[in-house]
N, C-alpha and C positions, 0 to 999 in steps of 0.2 A: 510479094510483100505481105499479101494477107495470111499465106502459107504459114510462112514464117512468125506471124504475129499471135494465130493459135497456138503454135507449137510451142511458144517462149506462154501463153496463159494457162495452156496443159498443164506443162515444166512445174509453171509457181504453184497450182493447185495441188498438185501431185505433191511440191514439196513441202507445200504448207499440210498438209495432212497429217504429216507424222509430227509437226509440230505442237498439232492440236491435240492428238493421241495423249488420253491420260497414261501418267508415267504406270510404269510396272509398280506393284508394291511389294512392299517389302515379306522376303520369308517370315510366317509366325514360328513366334518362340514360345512352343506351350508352357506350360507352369509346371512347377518341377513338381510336384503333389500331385500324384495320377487321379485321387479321388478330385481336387478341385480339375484338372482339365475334364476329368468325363462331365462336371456340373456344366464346365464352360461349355463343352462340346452339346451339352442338350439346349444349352441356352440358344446355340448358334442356330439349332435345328425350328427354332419358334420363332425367330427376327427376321423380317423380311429385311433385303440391300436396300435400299433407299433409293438405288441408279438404277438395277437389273430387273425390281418390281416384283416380279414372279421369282425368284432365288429365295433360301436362305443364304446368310452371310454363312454358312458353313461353305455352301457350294461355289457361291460368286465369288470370279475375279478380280473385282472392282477393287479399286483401292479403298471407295469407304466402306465396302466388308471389311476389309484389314484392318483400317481404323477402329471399327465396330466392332471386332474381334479383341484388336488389342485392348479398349477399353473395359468389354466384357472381362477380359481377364485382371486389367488393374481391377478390377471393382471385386472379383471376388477373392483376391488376395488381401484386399483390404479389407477385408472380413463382413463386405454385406450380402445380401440374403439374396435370393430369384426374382422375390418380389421386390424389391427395394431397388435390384438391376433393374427391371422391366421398367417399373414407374420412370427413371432416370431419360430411358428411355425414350419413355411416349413423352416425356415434358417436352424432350430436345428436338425430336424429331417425329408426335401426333400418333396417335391410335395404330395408323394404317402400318407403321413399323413392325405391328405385330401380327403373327398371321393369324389369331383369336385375339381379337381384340374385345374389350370387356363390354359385356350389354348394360347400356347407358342410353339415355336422350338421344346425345351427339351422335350415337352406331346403332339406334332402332334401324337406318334405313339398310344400313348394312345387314342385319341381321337377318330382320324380315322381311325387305324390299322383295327379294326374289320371290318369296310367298306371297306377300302380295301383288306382282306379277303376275304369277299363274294363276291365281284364283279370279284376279281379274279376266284372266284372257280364257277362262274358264266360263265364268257365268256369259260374257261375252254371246260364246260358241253354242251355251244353252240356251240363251235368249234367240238367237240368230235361228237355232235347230226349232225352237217353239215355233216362229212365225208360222211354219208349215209350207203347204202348196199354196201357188195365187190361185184367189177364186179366179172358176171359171170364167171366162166375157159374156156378158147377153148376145141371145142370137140377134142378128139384123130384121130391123122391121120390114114390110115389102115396101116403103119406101126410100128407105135405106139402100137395100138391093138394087131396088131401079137404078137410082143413084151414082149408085157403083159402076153398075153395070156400063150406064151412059158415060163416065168418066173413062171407064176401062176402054169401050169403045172409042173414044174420042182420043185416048194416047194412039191407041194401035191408029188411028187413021194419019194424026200426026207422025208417025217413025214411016 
């Protein structure tokens, strides 16, 4: 019975999957103007997917590349400009849409973050390299020694 009761929760997962699977999207239809599809086509090369992260929506299969594709394309038959797309843009969907996105307040840390990264982890290593050698220990006084000596004694008799 319990055989049986995996095999029927396999079954639903397995078939719920493809349920969940974003649809295919639809073929693009570039714009009959070969100078505006090359504008669209470098637009695409500078927008990141929004699902894929690391993609341009040139490259990504996601369907909101598509979407982002087809919009870039309404937008520049509708006669607005790179800049004017971009901005539309980052309103809708924030900075990070863009793979340079504009140095500002909001994207200092983006910018310089990594720099300031290493130079932290720079002085760091130079501070760490300065401490130097540990001083050396003082020698044992002779009564130090005794000391020892009768402790060291006294384990060996215990073992």
């Amino acid at each position: 019975m319990r055989r049986a009761l995996t095999i029927i929760a396999a079954l639903i997962v397995l078939s719920g999957g493809a349920a969940v699977a974003e649809p295919a999207a639809a073929p693009d239809q570039p714009l009959a103007d070969a100078g505006q599809e090359t504008r669209a086509q470098a637009l695409f090369e500078g927008i990141r997917c929004v699902v894929c992260q690391h993609e341009a929506i040139a490259d990504s299969p996601a369907g909101v590349a598509a979407d982002m594709r087809r919009l870039v394309r309404e937008e520049i038959a509708a006669g607005r400009s790179d800049t004017q797309i971009r901005a539309g843009l980052v309103e809708r969907y924030g900075d990070y849409v863009l793979f340079k996105p504009p140095v500002r307040i909001g994207t200092w840390l983006l910018w310089f973050g990594p720099f300031l990264l290493v130079t932290a982890a720079g002085l760091v290593l130079l501070l760490r390299g300065r401490k130097g050698a540990p001083a050396e220990a003082a020698p044992l006084s002779a009564d130090e020694e005794r000391r020892l000596a009768q402790r060291l004694a006294d384990d060996d008799a215990a073992s």
